[in-house]
C-alpha positions, 0 to 999 in steps of 0.5 A: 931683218937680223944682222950676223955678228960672228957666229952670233946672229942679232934679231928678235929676243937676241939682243947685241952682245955687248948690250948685255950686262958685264960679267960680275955685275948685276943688273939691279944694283940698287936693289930694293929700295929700303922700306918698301912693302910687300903686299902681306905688310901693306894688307896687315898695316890696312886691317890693323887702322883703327875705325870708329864704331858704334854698337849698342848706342856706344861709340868703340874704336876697334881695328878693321880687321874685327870689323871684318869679322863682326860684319861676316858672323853677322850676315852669317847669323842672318842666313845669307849663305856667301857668308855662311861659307866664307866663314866655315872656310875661314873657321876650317883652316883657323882650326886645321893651322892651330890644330884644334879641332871639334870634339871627335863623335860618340861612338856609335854602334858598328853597322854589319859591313864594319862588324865584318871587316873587324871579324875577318881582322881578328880572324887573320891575327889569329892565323898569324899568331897560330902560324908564329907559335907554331914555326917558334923552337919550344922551350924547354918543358917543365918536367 
């Protein structure tokens, strides 16, 4: 049941107007609290704990993250294939954000279709050329 205030009907999703925030003020005043963490900082402070591990009969402390990516290179070299994408995803974007990327292929020889887009390019260049020499005023002419 809604109630009319005016030309302002009360109900459902329309709250009364005087319930609402003043003007010129803000309804988080506070704001965020000093030192709380977003979920980037939280999943970074996690990965960068220290653990102890052990490696060929050794104790080491490394961080979780290298742990992470020991253990995924790891199953990869055992052949399980969850892991064996996961990680040519992650290798993929390492290298597309830092912009290094695997060598380029040799060249190889160019197969008929290739050959023949090449020759209709150099035959139409050839046109245009031709066609600009043409329409171009001569110079003068030694004698």
């Amino acid at each position: 049941m809604a109630e009319a205030t005016g030309d302002y009907e009360i109900g459902r999703g329309k709250p009364p107007r005087h319930a609402g925030f003043q003007k010129g003020r803000s309804g988080n005043p506070k704001g965020r609290p000093k030192g709380s963490k977003n979920l980037a900082t939280l999943l970074n402070q996690a990965l960068d704990e220290k653990v102890y591990v052990t490696e060929d009969g050794r104790r080491r402390r490394i961080t979780k993250r290298e742990l992470v990516v020991k253990q995924l290179v790891n199953k990869s070299a055992a052949a399980d294939l969850r892991a064996i994408k996961q990680l040519t995803d992650i290798v993929d974007d390492v290298e597309r954000r830092t912009g290094a990327s695997p060598a380029p292929p040799e060249p190889s020889e160019l197969t008929a279709t290739d050959r023949e887009v090449v020759e209709l390019f150099v035959a139409r260049l050839r046109r245009q050329i031709a066609a600009e020499a043409a329409a171009a005023p001569e110079t003068e002419k030694p004698d």
